[in-house]
N, C-alpha and C positions, 0 to 999 in steps of 0.2 A: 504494500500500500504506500503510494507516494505522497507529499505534504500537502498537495492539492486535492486529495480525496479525504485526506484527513482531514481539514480544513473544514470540504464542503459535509462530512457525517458528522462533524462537532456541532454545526450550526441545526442538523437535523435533532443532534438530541437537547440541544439550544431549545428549539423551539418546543418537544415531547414535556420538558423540565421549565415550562415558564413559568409556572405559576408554583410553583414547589419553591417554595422560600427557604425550607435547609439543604435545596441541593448543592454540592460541591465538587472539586475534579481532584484527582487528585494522580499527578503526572510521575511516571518515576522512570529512571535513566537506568537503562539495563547495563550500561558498562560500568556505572558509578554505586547503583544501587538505591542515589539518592533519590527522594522526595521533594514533590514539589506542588504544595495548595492553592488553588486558585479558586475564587467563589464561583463564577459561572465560565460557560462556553467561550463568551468572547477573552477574556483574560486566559483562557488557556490556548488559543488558537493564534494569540498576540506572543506568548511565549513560546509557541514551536517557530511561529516567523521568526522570531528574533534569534534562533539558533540560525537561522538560514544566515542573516544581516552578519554573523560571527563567524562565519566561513563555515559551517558546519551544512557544506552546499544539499547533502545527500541523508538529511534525516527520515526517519524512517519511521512510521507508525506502524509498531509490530500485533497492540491488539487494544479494542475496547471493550472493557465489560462495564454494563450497569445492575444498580442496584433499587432500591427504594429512594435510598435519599444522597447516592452520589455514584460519580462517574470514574472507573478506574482505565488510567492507559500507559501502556508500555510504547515506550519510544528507542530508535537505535539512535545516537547524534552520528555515528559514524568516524570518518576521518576528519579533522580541522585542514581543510584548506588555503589555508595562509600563502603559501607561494600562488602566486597567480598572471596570466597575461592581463595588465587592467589596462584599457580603453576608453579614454576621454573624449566627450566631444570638442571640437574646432574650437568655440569660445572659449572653453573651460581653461582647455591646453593653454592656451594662449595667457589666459589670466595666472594661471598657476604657473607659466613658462615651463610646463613640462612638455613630454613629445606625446602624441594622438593615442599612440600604440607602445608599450613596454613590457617587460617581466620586473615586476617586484619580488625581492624575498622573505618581503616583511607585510603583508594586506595591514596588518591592525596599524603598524606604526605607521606606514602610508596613510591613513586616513585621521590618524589621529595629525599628522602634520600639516596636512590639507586642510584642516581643519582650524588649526593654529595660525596658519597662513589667513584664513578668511577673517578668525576672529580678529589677526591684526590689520585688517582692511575695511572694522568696522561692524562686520557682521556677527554681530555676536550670540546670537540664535540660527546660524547657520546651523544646518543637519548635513551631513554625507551618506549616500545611500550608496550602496553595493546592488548588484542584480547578476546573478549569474546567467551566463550566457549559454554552457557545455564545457567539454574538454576537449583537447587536443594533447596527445600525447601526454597522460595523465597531469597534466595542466591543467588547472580550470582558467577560464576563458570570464572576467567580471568587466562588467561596464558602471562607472563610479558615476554616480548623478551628485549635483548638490542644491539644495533646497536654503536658497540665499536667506531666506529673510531682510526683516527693513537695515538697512547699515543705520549704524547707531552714532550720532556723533552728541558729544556734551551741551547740553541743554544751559547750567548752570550751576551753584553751589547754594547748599543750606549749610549751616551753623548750628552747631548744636553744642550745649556744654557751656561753653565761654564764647556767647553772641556779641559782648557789647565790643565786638574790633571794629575797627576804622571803617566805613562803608566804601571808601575810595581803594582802601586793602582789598574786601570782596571784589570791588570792580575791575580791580589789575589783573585777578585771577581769572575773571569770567571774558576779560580782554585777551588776556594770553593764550586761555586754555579753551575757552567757549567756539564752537563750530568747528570745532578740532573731530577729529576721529576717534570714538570710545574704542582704545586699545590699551593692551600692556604698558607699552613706552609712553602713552601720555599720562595714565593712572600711575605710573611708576613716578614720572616726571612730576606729577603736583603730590606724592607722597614725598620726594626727594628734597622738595620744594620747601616743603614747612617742616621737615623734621627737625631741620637745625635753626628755627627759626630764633629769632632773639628775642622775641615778646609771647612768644605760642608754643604749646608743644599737641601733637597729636597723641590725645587716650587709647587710640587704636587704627587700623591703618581705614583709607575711604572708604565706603559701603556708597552703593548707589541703586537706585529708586528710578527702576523701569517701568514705563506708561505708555499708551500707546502712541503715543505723539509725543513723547521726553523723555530723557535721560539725565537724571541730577544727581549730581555725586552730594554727597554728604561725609561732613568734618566734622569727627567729634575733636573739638577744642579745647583744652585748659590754659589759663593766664598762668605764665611761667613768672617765677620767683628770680625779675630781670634786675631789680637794685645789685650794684657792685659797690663793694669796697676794697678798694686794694692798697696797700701798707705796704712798702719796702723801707728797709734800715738799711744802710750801708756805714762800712768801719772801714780808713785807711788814713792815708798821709798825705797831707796839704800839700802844697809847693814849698815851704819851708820847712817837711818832712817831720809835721807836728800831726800827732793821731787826734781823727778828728772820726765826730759823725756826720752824717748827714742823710735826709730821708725823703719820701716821699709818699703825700696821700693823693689817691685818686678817689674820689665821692661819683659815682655813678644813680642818679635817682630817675627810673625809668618806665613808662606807662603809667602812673600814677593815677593818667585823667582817661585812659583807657583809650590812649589817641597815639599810640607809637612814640610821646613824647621823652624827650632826655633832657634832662639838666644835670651839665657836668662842673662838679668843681675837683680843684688841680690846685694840689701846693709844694713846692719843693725846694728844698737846702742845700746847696751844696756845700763840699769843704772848703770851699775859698770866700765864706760868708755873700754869696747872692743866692734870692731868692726869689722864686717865680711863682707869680698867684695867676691862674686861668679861671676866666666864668664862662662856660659856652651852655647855648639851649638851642635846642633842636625840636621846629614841630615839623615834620614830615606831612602832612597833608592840610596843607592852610585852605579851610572855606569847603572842605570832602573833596579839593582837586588835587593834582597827583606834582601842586606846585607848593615844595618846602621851604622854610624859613630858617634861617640859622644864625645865632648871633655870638662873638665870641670878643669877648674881654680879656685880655693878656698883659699882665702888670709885670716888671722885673726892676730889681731894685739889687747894686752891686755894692754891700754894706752900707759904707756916705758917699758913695764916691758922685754915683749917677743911676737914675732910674728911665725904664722904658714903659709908656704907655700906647697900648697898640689896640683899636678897636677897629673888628672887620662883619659887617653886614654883611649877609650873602644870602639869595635865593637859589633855588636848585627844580629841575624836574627828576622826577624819577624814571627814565625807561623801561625799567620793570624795576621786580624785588632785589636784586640783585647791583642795580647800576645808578648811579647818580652823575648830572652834568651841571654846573651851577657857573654863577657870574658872582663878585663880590667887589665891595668896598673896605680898601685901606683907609685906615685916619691914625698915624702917629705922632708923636711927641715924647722925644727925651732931651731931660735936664741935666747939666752936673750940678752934683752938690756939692763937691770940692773945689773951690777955686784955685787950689792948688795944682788939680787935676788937670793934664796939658793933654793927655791922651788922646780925651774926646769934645766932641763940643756941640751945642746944643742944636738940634736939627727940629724940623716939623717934617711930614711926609704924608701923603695923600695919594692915592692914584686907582686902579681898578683892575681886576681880572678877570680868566675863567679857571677852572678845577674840575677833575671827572674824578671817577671814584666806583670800586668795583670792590665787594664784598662777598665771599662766597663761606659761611658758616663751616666748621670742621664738626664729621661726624662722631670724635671721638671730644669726650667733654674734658680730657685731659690738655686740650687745646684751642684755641681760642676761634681760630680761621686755618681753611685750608686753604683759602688762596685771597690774599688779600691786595689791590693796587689804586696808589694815589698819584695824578699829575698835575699840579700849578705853575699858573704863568701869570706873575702880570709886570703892567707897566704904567711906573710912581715917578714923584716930582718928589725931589726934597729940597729944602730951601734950609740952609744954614744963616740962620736970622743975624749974628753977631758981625759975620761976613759980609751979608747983606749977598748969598752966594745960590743960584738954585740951580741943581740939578739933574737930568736926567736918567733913571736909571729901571732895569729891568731885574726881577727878580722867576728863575724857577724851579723847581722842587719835583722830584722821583720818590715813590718808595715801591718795595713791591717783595710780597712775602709768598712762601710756597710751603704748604706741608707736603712730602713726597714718601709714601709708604713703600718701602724696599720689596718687604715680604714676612706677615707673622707680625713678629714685636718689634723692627727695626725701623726704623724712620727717618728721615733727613732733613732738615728743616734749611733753606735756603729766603736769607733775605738782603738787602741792597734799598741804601739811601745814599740821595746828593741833592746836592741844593745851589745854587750859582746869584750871588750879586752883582750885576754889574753895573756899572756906574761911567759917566763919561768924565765926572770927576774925582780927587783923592777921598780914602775911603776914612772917617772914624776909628777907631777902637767901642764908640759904643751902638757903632750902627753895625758888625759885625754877626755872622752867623755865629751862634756860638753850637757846639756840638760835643758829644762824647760822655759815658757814662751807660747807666742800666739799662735805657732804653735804643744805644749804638754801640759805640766804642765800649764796651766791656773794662776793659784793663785799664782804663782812665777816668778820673773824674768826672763826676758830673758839671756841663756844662765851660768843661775846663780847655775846649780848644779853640781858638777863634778865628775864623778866616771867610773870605770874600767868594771861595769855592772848594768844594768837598765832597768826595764818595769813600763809602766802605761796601763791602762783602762781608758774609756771615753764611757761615757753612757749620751746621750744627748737625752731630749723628746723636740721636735716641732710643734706648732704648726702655719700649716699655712692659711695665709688670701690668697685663690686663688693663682694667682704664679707674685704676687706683694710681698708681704712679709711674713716674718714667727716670732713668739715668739720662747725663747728658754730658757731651764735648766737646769743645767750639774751635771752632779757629777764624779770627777774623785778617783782615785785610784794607790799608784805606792810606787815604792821601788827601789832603789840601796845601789850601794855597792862602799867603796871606801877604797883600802887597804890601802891608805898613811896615812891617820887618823884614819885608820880602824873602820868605819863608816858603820851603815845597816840600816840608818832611814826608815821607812814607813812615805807613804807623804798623805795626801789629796787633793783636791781643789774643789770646788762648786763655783757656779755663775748662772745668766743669762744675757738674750740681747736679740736682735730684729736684724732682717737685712731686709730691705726693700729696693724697686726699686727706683732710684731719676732718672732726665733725665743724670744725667752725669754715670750713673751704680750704682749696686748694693752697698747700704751704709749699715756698720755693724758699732753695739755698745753694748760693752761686760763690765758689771761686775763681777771682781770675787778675791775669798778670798785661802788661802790655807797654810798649817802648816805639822807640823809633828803630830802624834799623841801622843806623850808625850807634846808636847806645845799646849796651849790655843790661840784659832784667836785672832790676833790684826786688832781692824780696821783702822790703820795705814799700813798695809799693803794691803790695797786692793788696784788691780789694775783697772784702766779704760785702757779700748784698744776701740779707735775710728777708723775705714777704711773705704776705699771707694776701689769698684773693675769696672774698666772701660776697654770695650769696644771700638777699635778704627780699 
């Protein structure tokens, strides 16, 4: 008895058993032995097809008995015909870029790839059908159909959990990712997207909400614990080779108004008695447009000698999550307050730029960014009042960071900054770049190098324990330039440290050394930098 006779005597006792409300079927597989319940005829005639749909071309209904209140049947499945010649139509071929006519040695994985192919094209209720054809040379002989359904592309996003974010945030996503194609790679792309976000974390990964005219992904949200505090101590030796400390806070206060906002305050000391106060605020999305505001206050102050007052207004658009392009305004002013002080002398400066900016979050929370990039340009007047003297001058600025995972626990961290003043007249001492210390030059002071232009290197290998903490080794590399001494040392610095997780956040502890290369390391110069980075 073939499966089409079976088929057509199921329906017959389909209809003998229609009204019998406990009858049952009850299928059992003569090679396996196993059992198989099904309540009525059409559920058991759905389950011998689909032995056919699984290569099982030559099933076999061996017998049917009935009873009073059920149906028993022996079935052969036979051989699994898995190798097969399979035979596509023209369109199909062509869309799948396969050939008309082939031998596969795998039917299920074929179809399960085919399958995978369509869902990343959209269709995500596609079926693939099998139909056997015969054999040839105990071949079987299948022609593959597939049953498209609608292609599915992203309708929009719902919020759930932690709703109150930025409505111009939802916008960016449903800008980016909306009329996109509901696939793997863009479901992966908007989980990739907010995992490491700095103000959001996802409770679980998207889930999405099929209709028959939409597709809406959904974001379970939580407000991530974005306040930073970070605390560095440093211990070494002045210029006068007096042990000294010196330190720095960073106050990080962030989302507060549930608007992406940050207000950052910055204070630091170094050993040669100056000391830098920064106020910067940041609203990312002024009026729910995708156009930010940003304002930054930077005070320095060089014991009595002389202080720098530097304020810079700046708007910015965002390109996506990801990228910022902005224009700004300089307004400075430094005094001395030494008149003794010949160094410098008092200037005003004004002028304007632009700045781009590229942030991409690191997935591992033992570090900060996996790739981070800063570029400014602009072009300032300064007018030396006492002179009666003004200026022309251009200033621009580089940074640009990489986390680089080797393989396992091994990591590399590569980063490079420079900065260039140029001027068409002689430069100050207190209108100088000043550079070097925790956040560059390692083996030197903070704030202890000064010059008109400057780049370092930083080549750092890590190694980490899980994403509790990591080892580290550095070696750096750098040069500037300073026409007032007319000066063009090549510097070094090498070191290592550790930074590990404690319950109050991340705690860092760095040694490191650094000279010029015409002098010899003193180890009186080495410096210790202790911090802790918290979460609040």
């Amino acid at each position: 008895m073939d499966i089409k006779s079976a088929i057509f005597l199921l329906f017959v006792f389909f209809s003998s058993f229609l009204f019998a409300q406990e009858a049952n079927f009850i299928l059992t597989d003569v090679q396996t032995k196993k059992e198989f319940a099904k309540p009525d005829s059409l559920s058991a005639a759905k389950f011998l097809d689909s032995l056919v749909e699984n290569n099982y071309y030559f099933t076999k209904v061996l017998s049917v008995e009935t009873s009073e209140n059920s149906t028993k049947i022996l079935f052969d499945k036979g051989k699994n015909y898995n190798e097969a010649e399979v035979k596509l139509s023209d369109s199909l071929a062509k869309a799948l870029k396969l050939k008309p006519v082939f031998v596969t040695k795998n039917l299920d994985s074929l179809k399960k790839n085919i399958n995978e192919k369509l869902v990343d094209q959209g269709f995500t209720f596609s079926r693939v059908k099998s139909k056997y054809l015969g054999r040839e040379n105990e071949i079987p002989k299948v022609e593959i159909s597939v049953n498209y359904g609608k292609q599915r592309i992203i309708n929009g996003f719902v919020m759930k959990g932690y709703e109150k974010v930025p409505k111009r945030f939802v916008k960016n996503l449903e800008k980016e990712y909306g009329g996109k194609k509901y696939d793997r790679k863009n479901v992966d792309a908007i989980h990739q997207s907010l995992q490491n976000h700095l103000f959001v974390a996802l409770e679980k990964p998207p889930q999405t909400l099929f209709t028959k005219d939409s597709t809406k992904i959904f974001l379970f949200l939580q407000k991530k614990k974005a306040n930073t505090f970070d605390g560095v101590i440093g211990f070494g030796n002045d210029e006068e080779e007096k042990f000294t400390f010196n330190g720095t806070l960073n106050v990080n206060f962030r989302n507060m108004f549930n608007g992406f906002e940050d207000i950052n305050l910055y204070w630091q000391r170094n050993p040669d008695k100056g000391q830098t106060f920064n106020l910067q605020t940041d609203i990312p999305y002024v009026l729910k447009s995708n156009v930010g505001l940003n304002l930054n206050l930077n005070i320095y102050r060089q014991d009595s000698t002389y202080a720098n007052v530097k304020f810079q207004p700046a708007i910015y658009y965002h390109l996506n999550n990801r990228q910022k392009i902005g224009v700004r305004g300089t307004f400075e002013n430094s005094v001395i307050l030494d008149s003794l002080y010949t160094q410098g002398k008092d200037y005003s400066r004004k002028g304007f730029g632009v700045w781009y900016e590229f942030v991409q979050p690191s997935e591992n929370p033992l570090m900060l960014y996996r790739t981070r990039f800063r570029a400014e340009t602009d072009l300032l007047s300064t007018n030396y009042s006492q002179e009666n003297i003004k200026a022309k001058q251009t200033y621009f600025y580089a940074f640009a960071e990489h986390n680089l995972q080797l393989s396992g626990s091994h990591w590399l961290n590569f980063k490079g900054e420079s900065a260039l003043l140029n001027s068409d007249n002689s430069f100050t001492t207190n209108e100088l770049l000043k550079f070097g210390g925790w956040n560059s030059m390692r083996g030197f002071n903070e704030n202890s190098l000064y010059a008109d232009f400057y780049y370092y290197g930083n080549a750092e290998y890590r190694y980490l324990i899980g994403e509790q903490a990591f080892f580290d080794v550095f070696l750096q590399y750098g040069q500037f330039n300073n026409k007032i001494v007319n000066a063009k040392p090549k510097l070094y610095s090498f070191g290592f440290g550790f930074n590990f997780f404690l319950p109050i956040g991340l705690m860092t502890f760095q040694i490191s050394n650094g000279s010029e290369f015409s002098n010899q390391i003193k180890f009186a110069d080495t410096k210790i930098h202790w911090g802790i980075l918290s979460r609040f």
